[in-house]
Each structure stands twice: as C-alpha cells, then as structure tokens.
C-alpha positions as CSV (number, residue, x, y, z in Angstrom):
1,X,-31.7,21.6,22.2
2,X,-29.7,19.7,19.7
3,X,-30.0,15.8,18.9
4,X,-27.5,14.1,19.7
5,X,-25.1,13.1,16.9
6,X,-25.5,9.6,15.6
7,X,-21.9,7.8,14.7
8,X,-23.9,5.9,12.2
9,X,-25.6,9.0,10.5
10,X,-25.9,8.9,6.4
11,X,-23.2,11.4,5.8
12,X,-20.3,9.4,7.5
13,X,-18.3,7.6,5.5
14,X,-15.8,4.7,6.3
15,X,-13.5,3.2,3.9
16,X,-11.6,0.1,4.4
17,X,-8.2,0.3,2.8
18,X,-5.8,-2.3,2.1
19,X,-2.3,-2.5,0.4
20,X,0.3,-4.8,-1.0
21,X,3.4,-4.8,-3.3
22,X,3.1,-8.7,-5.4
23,X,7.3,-8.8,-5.9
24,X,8.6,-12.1,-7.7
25,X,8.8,-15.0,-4.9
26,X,7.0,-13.2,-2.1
27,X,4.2,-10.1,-1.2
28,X,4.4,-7.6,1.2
29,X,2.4,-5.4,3.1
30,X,2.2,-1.8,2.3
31,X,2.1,0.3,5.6
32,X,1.6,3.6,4.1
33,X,2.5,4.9,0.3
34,X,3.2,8.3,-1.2
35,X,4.6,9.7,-3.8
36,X,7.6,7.3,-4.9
37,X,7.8,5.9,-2.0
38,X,6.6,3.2,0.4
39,X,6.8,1.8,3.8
40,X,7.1,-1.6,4.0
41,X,8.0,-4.9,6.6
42,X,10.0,-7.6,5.1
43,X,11.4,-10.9,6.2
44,X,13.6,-11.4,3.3
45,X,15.9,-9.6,0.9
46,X,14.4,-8.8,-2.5
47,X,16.9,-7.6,-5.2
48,X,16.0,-4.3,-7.5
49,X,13.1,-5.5,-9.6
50,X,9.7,-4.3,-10.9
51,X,6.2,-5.0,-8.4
52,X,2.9,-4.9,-8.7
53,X,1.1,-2.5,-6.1
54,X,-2.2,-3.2,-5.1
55,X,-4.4,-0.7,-3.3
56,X,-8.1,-2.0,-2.6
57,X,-10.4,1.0,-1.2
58,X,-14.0,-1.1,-0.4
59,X,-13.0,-3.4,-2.7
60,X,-12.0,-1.9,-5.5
61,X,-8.6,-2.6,-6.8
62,X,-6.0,-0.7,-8.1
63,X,-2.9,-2.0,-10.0
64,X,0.6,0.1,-10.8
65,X,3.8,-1.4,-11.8
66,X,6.5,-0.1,-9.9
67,X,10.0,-0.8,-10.1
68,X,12.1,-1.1,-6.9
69,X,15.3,0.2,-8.3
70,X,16.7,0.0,-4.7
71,X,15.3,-3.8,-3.9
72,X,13.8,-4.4,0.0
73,X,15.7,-5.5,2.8
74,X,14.4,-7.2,6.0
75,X,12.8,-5.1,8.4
76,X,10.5,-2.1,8.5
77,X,11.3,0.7,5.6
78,X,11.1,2.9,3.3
79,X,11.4,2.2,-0.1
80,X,11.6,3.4,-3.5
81,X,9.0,3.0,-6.0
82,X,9.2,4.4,-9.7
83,X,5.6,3.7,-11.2
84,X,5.9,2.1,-14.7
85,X,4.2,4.1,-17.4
C-alpha cells in the first residue's frame, strides 16, 4: 500500500511570479509575456516609448528595456515589446 502523497512534499516546488512594464507617467500590470509581446490592462493612453519590464520570480528581479513602438491604449491587450539590446 502506497503513502498517501503529501502536497507539501520536498520535491514540490511553487514560485510566485509577478510582472510589470514601469512606462513614463504610469505602470502597468503584465498579465502574461512572450516573445515580443505582452498582455496588458490599461486605464490610459501611453504614446510609442521605451519601458522597463520587471519580472520578479520569488523575489528576484529581472529588468529589460523594451520599446513600445506601438504605445498602449485603454483596456485589456496585446502589445508589442522590442527588448533593447
């Protein structure tokens, strides 16, 4: 008979995750990112400039530049991010 499987056992792993695009005169939260891209909710218009996203696994941070050749409108969408090199 087996043992019953313990949620807290030493090989699981859980991450908390958090992300963020730091644009001139506001911040936003990052819903999901991939390659280029990003989903985002916004109250306000943001022209085409360059960001900072921020991605923070366990506390660790992560910085990219980006720029947003497209700018952000308000509502929930997709943008376009072209990391700065």
């Amino acid at each position: 008979m087996m043992a019953p499987l313990s949620i807290r056992s030493p090989g699981s792993v859980s991450s908390q995750v958090k992300m963020r695009l730091d644009l001139r005169g506001g911040t936003l939260v990052v819903h999901q990112v991939g390659p280029m891209f990003a989903w985002v909710t916004s109250d306000t218009t943001f022209p085409a400039d360059r960001a900072t996203l921020v991605i923070s696994v366990d506390q660790v941070h992560f910085d990219q530049q980006v720029d947003l050749p497209d700018g952000v409108q308000p509502g929930y969408q997709r943008i376009r991010l072209i990391p700065v090199v």
